[in-house]
Biopython code that builds the backbone (N, CA, C, O; Angstrom):
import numpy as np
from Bio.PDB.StructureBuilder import StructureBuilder

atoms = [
    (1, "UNK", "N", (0.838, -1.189, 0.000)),
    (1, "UNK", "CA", (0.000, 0.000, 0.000)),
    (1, "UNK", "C", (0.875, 1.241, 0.000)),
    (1, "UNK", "O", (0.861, 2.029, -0.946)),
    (2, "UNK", "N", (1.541, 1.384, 0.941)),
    (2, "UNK", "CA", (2.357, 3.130, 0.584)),
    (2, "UNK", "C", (4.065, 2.337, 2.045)),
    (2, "UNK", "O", (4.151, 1.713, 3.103)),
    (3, "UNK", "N", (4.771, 2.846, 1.237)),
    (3, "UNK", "CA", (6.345, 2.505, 1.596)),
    (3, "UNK", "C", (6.495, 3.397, 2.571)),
    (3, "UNK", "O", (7.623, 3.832, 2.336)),
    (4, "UNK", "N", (6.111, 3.942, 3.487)),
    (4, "UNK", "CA", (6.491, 5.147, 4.573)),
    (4, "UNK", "C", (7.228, 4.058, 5.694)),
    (4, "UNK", "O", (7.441, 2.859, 5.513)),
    (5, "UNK", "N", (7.484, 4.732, 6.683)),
    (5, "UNK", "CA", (8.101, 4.274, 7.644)),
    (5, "UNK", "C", (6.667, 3.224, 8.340)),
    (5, "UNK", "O", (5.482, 3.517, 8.178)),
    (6, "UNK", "N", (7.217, 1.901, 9.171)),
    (6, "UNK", "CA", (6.265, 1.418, 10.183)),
    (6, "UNK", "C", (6.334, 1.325, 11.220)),
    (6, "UNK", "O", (6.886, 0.232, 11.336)),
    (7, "UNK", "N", (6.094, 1.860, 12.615)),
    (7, "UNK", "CA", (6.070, 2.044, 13.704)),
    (7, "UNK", "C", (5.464, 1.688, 14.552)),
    (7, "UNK", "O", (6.002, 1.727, 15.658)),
    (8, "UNK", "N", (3.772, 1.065, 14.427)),
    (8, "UNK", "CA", (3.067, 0.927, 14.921)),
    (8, "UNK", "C", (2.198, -0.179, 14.220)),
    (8, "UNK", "O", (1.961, -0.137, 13.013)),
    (9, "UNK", "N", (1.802, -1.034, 14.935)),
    (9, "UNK", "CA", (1.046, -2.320, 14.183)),
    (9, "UNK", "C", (-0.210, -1.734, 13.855)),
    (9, "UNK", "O", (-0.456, -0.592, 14.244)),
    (10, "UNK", "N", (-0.938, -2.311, 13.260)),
    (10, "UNK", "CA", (-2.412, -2.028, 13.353)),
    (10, "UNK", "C", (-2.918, -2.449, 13.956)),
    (10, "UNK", "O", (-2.272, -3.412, 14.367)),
    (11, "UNK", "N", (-4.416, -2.361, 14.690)),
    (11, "UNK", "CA", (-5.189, -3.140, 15.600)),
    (11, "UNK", "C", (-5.830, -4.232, 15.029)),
    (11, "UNK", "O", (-6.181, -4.152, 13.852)),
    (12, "UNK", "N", (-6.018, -5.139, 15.610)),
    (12, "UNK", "CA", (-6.132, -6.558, 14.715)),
    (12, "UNK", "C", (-8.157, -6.241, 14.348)),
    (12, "UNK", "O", (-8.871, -6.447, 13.367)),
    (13, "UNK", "N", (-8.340, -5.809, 15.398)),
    (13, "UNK", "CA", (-9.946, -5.423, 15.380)),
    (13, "UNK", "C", (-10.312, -4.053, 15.971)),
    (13, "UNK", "O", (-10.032, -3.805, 17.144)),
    (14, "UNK", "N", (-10.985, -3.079, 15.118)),
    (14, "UNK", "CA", (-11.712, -1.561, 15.298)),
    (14, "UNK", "C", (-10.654, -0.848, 14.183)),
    (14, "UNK", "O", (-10.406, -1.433, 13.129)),
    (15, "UNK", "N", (-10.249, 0.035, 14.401)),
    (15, "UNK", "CA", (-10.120, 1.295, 13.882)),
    (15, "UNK", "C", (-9.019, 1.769, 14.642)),
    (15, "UNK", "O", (-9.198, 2.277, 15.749)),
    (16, "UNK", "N", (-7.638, 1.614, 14.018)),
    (16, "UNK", "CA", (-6.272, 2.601, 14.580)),
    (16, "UNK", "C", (-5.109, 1.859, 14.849)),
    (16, "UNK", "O", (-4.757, 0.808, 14.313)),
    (17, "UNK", "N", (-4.588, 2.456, 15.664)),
    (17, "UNK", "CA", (-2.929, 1.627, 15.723)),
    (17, "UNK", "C", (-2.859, 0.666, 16.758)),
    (17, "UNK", "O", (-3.825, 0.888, 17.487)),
    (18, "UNK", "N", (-2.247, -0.227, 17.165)),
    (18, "UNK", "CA", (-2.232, -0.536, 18.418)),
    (18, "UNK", "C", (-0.524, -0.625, 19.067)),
    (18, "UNK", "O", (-0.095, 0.430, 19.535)),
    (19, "UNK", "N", (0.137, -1.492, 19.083)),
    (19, "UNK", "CA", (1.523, -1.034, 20.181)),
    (19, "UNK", "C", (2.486, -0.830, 19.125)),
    (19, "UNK", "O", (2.499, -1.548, 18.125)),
    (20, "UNK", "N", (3.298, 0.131, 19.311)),
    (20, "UNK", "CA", (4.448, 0.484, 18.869)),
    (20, "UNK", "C", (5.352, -1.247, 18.319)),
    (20, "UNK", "O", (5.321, -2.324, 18.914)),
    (21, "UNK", "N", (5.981, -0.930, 17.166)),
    (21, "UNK", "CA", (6.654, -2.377, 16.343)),
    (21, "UNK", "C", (7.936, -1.522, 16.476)),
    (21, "UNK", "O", (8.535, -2.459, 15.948)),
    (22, "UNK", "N", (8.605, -0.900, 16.623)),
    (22, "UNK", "CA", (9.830, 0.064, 16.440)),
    (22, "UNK", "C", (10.241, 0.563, 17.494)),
    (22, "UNK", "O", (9.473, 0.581, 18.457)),
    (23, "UNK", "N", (11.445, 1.058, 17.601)),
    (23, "UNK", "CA", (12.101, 1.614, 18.945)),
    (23, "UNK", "C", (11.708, 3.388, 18.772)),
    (23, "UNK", "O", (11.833, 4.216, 19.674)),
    (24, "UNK", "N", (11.115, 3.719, 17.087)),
    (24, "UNK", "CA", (11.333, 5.269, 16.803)),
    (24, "UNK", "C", (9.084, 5.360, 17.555)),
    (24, "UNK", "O", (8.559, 6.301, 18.150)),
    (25, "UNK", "N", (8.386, 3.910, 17.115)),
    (25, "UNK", "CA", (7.303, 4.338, 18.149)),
    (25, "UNK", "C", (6.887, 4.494, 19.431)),
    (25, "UNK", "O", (5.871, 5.013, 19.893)),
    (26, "UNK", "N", (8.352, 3.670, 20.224)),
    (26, "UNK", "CA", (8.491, 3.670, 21.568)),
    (26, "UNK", "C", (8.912, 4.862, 21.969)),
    (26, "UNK", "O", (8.883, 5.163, 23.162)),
    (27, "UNK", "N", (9.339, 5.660, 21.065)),
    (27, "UNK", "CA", (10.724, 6.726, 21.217)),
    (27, "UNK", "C", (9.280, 8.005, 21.492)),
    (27, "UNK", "O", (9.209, 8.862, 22.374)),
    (28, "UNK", "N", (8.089, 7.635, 20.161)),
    (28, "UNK", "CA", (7.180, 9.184, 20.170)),
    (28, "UNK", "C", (6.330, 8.708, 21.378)),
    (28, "UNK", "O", (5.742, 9.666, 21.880)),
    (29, "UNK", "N", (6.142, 7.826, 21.845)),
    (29, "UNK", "CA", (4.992, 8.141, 22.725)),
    (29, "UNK", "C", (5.544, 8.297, 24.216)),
    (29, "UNK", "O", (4.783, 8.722, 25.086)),
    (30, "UNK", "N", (6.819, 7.967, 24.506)),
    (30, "UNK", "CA", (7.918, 8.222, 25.629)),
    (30, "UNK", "C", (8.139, 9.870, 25.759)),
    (30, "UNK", "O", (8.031, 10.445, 26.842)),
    (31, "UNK", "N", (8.428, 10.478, 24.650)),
    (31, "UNK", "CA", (8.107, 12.253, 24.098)),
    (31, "UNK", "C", (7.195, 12.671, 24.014)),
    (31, "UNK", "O", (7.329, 13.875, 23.796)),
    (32, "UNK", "N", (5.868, 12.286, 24.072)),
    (32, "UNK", "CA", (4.477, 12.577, 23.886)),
    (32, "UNK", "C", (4.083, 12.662, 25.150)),
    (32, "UNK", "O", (3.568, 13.721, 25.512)),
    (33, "UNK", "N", (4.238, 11.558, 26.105)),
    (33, "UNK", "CA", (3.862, 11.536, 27.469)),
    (33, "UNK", "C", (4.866, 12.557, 28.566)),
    (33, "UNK", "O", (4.489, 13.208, 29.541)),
    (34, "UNK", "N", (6.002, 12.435, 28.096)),
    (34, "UNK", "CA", (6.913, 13.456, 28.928)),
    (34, "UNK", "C", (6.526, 14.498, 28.518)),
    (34, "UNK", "O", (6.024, 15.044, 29.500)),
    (35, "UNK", "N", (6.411, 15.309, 27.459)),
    (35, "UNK", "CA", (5.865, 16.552, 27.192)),
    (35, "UNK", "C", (4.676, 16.837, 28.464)),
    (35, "UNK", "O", (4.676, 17.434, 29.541)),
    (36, "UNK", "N", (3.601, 15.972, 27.588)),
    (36, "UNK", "CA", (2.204, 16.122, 28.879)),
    (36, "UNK", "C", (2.185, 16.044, 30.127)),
    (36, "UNK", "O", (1.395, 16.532, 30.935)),
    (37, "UNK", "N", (3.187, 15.337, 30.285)),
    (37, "UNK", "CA", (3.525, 15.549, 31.890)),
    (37, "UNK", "C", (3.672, 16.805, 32.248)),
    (37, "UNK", "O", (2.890, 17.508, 32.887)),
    (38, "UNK", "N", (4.787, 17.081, 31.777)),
    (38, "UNK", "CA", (5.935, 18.441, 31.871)),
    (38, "UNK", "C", (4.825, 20.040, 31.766)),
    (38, "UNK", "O", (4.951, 21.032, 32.485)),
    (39, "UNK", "N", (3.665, 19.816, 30.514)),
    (39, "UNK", "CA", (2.690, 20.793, 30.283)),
    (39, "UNK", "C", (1.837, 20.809, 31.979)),
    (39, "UNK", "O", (1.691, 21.569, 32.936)),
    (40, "UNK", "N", (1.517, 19.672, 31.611)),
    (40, "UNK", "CA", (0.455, 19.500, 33.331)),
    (40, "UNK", "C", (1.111, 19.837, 34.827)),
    (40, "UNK", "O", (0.708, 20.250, 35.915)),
    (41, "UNK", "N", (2.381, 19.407, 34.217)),
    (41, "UNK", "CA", (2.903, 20.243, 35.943)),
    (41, "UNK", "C", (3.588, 21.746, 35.741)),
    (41, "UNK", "O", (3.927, 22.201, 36.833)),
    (42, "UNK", "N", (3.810, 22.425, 34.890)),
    (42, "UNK", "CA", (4.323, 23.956, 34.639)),
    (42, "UNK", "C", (2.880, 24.626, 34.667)),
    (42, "UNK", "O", (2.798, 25.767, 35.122)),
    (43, "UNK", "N", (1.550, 23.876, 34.131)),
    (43, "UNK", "CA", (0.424, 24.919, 33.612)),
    (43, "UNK", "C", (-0.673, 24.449, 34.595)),
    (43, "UNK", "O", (-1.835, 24.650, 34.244)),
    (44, "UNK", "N", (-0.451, 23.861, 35.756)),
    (44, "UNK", "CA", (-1.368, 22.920, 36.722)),
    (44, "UNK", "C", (-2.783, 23.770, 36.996)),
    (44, "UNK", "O", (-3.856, 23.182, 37.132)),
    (45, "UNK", "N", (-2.610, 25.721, 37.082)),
    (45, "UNK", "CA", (-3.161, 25.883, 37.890)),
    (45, "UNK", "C", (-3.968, 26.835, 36.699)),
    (45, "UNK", "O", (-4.898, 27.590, 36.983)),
    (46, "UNK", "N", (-3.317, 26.608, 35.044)),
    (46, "UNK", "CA", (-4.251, 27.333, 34.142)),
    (46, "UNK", "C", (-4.365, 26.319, 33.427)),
    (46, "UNK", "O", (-3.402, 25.912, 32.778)),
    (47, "UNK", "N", (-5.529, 25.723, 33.401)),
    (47, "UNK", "CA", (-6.439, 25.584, 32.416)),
    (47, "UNK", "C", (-6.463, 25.544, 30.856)),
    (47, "UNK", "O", (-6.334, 24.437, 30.331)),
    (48, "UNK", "N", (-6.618, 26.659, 30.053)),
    (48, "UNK", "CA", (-6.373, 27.281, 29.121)),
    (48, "UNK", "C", (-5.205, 27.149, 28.606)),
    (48, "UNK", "O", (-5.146, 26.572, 27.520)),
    (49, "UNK", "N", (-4.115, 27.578, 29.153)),
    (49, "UNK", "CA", (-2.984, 27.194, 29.294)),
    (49, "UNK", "C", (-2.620, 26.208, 28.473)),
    (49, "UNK", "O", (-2.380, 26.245, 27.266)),
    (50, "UNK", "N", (-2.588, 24.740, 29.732)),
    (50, "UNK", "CA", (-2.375, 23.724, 29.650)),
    (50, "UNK", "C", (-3.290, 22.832, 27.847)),
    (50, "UNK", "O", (-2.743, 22.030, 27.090)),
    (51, "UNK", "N", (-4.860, 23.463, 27.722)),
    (51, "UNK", "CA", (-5.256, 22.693, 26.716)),
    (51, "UNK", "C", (-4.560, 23.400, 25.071)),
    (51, "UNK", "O", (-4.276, 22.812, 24.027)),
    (52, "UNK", "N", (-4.469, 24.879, 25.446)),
    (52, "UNK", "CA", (-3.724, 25.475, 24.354)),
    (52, "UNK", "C", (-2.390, 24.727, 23.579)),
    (52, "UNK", "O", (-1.933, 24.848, 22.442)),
    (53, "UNK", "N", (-1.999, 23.911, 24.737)),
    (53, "UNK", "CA", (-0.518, 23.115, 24.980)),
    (53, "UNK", "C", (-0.702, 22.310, 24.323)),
    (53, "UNK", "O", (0.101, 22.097, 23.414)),
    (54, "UNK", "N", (-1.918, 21.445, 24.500)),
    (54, "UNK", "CA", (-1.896, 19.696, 24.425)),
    (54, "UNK", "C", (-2.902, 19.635, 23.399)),
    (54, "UNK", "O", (-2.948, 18.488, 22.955)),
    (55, "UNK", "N", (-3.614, 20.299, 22.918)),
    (55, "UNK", "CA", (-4.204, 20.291, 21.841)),
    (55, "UNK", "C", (-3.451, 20.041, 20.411)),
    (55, "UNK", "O", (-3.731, 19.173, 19.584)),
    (56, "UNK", "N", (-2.824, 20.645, 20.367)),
    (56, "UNK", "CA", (-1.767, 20.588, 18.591)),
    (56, "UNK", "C", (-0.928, 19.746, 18.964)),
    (56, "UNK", "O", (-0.359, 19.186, 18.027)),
    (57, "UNK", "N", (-0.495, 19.300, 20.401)),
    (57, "UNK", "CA", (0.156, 18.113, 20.614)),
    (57, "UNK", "C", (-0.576, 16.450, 20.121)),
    (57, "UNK", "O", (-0.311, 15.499, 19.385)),
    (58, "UNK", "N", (-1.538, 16.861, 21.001)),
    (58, "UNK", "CA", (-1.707, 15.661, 20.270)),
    (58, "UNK", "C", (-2.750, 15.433, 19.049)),
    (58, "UNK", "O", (-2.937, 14.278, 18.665)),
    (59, "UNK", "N", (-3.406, 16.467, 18.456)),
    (59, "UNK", "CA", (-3.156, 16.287, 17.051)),
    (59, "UNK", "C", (-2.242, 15.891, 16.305)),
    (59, "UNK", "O", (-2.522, 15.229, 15.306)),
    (60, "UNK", "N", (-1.285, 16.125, 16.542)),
    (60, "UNK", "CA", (0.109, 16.037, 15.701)),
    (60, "UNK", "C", (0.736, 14.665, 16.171)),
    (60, "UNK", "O", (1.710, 14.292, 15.516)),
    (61, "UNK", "N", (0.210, 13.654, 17.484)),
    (61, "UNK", "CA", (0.822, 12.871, 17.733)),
    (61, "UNK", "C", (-0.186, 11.884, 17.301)),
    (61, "UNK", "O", (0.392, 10.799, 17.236)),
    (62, "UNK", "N", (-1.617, 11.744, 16.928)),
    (62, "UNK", "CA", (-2.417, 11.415, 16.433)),
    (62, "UNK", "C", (-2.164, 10.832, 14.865)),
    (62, "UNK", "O", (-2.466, 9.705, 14.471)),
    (63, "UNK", "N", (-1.471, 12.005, 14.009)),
    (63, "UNK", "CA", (-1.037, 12.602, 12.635)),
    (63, "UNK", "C", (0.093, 11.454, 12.594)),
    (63, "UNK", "O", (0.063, 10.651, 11.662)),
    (64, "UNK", "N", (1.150, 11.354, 13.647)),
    (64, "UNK", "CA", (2.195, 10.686, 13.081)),
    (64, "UNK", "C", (2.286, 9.071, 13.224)),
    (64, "UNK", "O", (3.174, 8.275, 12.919)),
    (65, "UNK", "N", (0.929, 8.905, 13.847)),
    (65, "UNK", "CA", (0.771, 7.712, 14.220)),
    (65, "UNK", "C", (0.290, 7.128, 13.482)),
    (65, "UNK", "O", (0.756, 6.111, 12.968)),
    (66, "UNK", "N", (-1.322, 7.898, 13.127)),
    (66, "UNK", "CA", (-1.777, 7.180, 11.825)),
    (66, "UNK", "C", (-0.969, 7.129, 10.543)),
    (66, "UNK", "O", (-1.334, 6.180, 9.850)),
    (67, "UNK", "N", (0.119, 7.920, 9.939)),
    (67, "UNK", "CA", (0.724, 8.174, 9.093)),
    (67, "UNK", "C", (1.808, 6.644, 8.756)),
    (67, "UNK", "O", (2.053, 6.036, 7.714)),
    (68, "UNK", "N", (2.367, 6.396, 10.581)),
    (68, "UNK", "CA", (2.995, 5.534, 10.728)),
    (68, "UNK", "C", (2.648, 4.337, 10.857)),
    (68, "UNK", "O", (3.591, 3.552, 10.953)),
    (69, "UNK", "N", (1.499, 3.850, 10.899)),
    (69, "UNK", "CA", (0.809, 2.491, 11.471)),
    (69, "UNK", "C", (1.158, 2.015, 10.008)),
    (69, "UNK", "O", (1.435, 2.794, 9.096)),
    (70, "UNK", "N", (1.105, 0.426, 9.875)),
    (70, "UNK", "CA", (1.673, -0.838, 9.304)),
    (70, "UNK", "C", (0.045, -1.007, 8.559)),
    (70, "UNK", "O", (-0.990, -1.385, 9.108)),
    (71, "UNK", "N", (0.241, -0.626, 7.284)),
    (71, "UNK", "CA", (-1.588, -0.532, 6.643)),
    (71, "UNK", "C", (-2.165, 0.295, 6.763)),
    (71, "UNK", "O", (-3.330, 0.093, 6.424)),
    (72, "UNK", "N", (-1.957, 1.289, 7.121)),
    (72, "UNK", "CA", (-3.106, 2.171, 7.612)),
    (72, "UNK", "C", (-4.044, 2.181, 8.430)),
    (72, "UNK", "O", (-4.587, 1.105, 8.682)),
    (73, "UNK", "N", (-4.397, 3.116, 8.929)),
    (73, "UNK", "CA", (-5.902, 3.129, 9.472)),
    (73, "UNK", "C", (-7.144, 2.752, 9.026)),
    (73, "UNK", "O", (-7.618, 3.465, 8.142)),
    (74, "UNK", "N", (-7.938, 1.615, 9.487)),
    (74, "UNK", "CA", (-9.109, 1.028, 8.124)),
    (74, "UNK", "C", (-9.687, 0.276, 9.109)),
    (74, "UNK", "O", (-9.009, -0.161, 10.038)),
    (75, "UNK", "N", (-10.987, 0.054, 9.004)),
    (75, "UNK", "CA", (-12.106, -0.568, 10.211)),
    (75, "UNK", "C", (-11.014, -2.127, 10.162)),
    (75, "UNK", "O", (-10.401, -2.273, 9.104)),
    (76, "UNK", "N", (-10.853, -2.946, 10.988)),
    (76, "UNK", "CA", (-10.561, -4.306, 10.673)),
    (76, "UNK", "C", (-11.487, -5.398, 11.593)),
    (76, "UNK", "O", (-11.952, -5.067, 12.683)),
    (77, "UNK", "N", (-11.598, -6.140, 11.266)),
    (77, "UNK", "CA", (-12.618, -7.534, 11.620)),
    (77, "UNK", "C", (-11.531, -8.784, 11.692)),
    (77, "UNK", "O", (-11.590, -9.767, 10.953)),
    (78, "UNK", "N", (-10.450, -8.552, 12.792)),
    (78, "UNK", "CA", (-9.822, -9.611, 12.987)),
    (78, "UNK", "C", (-9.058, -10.327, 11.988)),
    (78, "UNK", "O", (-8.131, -11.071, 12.307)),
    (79, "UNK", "N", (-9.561, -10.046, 10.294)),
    (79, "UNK", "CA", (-8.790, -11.031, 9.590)),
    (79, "UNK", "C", (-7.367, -10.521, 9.511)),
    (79, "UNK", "O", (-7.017, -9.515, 10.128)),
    (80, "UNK", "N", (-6.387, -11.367, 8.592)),
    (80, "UNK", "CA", (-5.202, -11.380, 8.797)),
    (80, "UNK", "C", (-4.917, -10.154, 7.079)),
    (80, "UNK", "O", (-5.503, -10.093, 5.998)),
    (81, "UNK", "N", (-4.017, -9.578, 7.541)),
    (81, "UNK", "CA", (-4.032, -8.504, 6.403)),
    (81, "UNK", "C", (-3.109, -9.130, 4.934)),
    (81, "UNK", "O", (-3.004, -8.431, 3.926)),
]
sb = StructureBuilder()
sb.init_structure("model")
sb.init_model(0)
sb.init_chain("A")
sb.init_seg("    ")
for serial, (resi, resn, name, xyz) in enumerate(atoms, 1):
    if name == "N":
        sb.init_residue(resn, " ", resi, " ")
    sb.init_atom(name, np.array(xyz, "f"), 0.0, 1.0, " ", f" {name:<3s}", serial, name[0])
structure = sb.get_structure()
């Protein structure tokens, strides 16, 4: 289907990725979660702040996931791809 990088398996059943296949998908969601951490404890006491933060975050971590998953993103019913 398309030669991009693979990072992330697909879910064997529903819709999306499921665990990291790569050390570079272990690598974004290890950076994804430390970020959010790091946002939630500097912006604890705003609100606004904090979603201004994590919003385009994780859009964008959303973006590189589906981009990266093994097949794409596509309803699946358990069969074998």
């Amino acid at each position: 289907m398309d030669d991009g990088p693979e990072w992330f398996a697909a879910k064997r059943y529903g819709y999306g990725a499921g665990l990291p296949i790569s050390w570079q998908g272990w690598a974004l969601i290890l950076a994804f979660f430390a970020y959010a951490f790091a946002v939630s404890i500097a912006f604890k006491d705003n609100l606004s702040a904090t979603a201004a933060l994590m919003v385009p975050a994780v859009i964008g971590f959303i973006t590189i996931v589906a981009r990266t998953t093994r097949g794409g993103w596509r309803w699946r019913w358990g069969d074998d791809d």
